[in-house]
C-alpha positions in Angstrom: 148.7 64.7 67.7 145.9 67.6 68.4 143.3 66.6 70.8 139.4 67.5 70.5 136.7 67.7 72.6 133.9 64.8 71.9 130.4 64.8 73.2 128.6 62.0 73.6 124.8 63.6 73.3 123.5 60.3 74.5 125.6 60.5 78.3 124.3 63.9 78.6 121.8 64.5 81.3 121.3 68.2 80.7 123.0 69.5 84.1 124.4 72.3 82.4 127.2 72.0 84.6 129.2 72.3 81.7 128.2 75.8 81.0 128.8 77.3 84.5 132.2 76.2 84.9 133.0 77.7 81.7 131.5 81.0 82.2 133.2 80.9 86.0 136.3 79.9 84.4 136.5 82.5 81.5 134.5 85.2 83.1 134.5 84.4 87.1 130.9 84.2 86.9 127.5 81.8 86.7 126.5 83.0 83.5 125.4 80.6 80.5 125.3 83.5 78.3 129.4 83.7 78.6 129.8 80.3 77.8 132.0 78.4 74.9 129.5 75.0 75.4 126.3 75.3 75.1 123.5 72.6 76.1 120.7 72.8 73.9 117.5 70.7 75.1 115.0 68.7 72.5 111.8 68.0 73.8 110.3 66.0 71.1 113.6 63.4 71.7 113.9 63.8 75.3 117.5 64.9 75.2 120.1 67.5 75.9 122.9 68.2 73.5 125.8 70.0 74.1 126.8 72.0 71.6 130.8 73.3 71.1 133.1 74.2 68.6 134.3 71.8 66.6 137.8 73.6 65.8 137.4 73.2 62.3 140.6 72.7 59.6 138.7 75.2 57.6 136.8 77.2 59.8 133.9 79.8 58.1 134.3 81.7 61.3 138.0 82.5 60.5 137.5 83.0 56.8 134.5 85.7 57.4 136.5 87.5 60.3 137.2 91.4 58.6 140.2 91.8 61.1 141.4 88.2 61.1 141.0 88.4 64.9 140.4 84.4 65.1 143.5 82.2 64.6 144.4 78.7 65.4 146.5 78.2 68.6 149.0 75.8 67.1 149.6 74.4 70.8 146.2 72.9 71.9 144.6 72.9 68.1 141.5 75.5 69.1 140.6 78.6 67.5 140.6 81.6 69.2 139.5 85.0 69.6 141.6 88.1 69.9 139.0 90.4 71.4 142.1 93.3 70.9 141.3 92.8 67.0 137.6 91.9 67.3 135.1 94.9 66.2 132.0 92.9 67.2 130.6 92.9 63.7 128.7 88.9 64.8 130.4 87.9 61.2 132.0 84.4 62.6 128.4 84.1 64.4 126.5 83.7 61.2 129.3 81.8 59.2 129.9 79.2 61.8 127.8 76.0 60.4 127.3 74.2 64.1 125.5 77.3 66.4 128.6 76.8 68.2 129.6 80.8 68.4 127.2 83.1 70.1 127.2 87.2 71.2 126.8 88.0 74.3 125.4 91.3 74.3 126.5 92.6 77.3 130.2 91.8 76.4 129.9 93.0 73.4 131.6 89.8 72.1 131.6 86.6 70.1 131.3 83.9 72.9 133.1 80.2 71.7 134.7 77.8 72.9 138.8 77.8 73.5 139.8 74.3 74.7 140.8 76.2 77.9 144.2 76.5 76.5 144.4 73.0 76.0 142.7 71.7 79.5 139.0 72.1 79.3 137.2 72.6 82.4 133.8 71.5 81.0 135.5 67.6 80.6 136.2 67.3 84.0 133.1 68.4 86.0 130.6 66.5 83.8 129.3 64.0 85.8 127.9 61.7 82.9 131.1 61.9 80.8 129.7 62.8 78.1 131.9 65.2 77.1 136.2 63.7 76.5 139.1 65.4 75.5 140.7 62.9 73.4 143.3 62.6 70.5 141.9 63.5 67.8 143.1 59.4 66.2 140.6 58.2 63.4 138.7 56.5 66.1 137.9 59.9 67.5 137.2 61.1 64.4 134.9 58.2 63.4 132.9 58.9 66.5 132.8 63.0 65.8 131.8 62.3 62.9 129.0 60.2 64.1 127.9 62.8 66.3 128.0 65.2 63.8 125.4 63.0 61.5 123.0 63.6 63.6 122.9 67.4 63.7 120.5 68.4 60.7 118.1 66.4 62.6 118.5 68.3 65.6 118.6 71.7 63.8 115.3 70.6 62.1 113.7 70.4 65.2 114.9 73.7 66.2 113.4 75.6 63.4 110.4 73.8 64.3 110.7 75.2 68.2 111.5 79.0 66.8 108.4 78.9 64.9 
């Protein structure tokens, strides 16, 4: 059975830890920009949320893609990114319903998260554990979903911070 990264928004106490080991892992660099996760921070609800790719069954991002350069890495369950195929053209950016795929503009590339080829970093330096690499069992998915009820409350409120 695929496993799949779980956050538990509530454990999160906005280190961004997450995001550095990513970038250093990836990129061998401090860099939030170059990261898969991001941690995204609510004022009005005093909390941090990280936000990463929930490897979707049918991802927008890989059904946009002109040059099919994302595909699903049947081993750890995680889409990825063939930068060989990738033209840049930010399509999977705008189709990708979560936030959770970003360009860095210095890359020149679509920035998301990989499952570090099934061993993610991230899961193992948070210091709250609120992030798990679990199998993906229909407790798991209970509690994603769960998670994922709460979002178009949290992109309300960052509509409301953009304008």
């Amino acid at each position: 059975m695929p496993k799949i990264l779980v956050v538990d928004a509530s454990k999160c106490v906005g280190c961004r830890d997450c995001e550095l080991v990513c970038s250093a892992k990836h990129y061998q660099t401090f860099k939030s920009s170059l990261s898969g996760i991001a941690t995204i921070k609510f004022d009005e609800i005093s909390r941090d949320v990280p936000m990463v790719c929930q490897q979707c069954e049918k991802p927008a991002c890989q059904a946009v893609c002109p040059v099919n350069a994302i595909s699903l890495d049947e081993e750890t369950a995680a889409l990825v990114i063939n930068y060989d195929l990738c033209i840049g053209c930010k399509a999977c950016v705008s189709a990708c319903p979560f936030g959770a795929i970003h360009f860095d503009d210095e890359e020149k590339k679509p920035i998301k998260c990989d499952l570090c080829d099934g061993d993610p970093e991230c899961v193992k330096i948070c210091p709250s554990e609120a992030l798990k690499y679990e199998e993906a069992d229909k407790a798991t998915m209970a509690k994603r979903r769960e998670s994922i009820e709460h979002l178009p409350e949290l992109l309300k409120l960052i509509s409301r911070e953009k304008e």
